[in-house]
N, C-alpha and C positions, 0 to 999 in steps of 0.2 A: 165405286165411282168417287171424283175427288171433285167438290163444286166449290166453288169460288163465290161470297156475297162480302157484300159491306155492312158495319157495322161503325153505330156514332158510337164516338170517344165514351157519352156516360154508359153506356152498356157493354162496351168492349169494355173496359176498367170493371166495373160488375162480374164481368167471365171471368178475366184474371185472379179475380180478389176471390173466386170461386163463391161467388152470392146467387149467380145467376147462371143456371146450369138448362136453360131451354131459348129457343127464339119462337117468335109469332113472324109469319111470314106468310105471303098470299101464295096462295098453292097453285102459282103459274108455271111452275117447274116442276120436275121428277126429285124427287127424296125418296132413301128407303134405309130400311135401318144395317147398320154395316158401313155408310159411306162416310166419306172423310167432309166433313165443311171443312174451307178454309176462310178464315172469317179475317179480313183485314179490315183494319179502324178505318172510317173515313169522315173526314172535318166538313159537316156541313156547311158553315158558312166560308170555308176557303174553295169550298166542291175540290180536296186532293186526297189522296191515300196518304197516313199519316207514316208510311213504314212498318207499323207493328202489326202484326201477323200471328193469328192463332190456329191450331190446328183441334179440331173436335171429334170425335167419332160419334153417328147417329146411332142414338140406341133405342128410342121411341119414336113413333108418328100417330100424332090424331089430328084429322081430319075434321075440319065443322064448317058450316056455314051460318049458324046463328049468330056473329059477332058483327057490328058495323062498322070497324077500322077504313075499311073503302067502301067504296063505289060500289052500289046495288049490283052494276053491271058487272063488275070485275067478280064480285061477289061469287054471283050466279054461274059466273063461268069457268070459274077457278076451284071456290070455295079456300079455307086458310088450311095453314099446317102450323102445328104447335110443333116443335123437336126439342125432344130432352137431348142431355150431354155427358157423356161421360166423363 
């Protein structure tokens, strides 16, 4: 499967520069390992797509719910996913 997220400018430069080979993400969607992220930068304080576009392959997924990044609620109902990166 080919998923589609946004990523801010200091972490998308991080993947590039290959420092940062995972994302933390709320585990409101389907991930599995095999799929293609397609991770395009997005400017928070413009709210636009910056143009640059990465392509990633999932090679890991863990699963937790002990981290407080969101909402109890979001939390409880999702739980997070970590994804490493090839």
């Amino acid at each position: 499967m080919r998923i589609e997220k946004k990523v801010w400018p200091q972490y998308f430069q991080k993947i590039i520069d290959g420092d940062k080979k995972y994302e933390l993400r709320l585990a409101d969607w389907k991930c599995e390992e095999g799929d293609i992220l397609i991770l395009s930068e997005w400017n928070p304080e413009t709210k636009e797509l910056t143009g640059r576009i990465l392509e990633k392959e999932v090679s890991y997924i863990l699963k937790t719910k002990d981290l407080s990044f969101w909402s109890e609620e979001d939390v409880k109902k999702y739980g997070y996913q970590i994804i490493s990166f090839k």
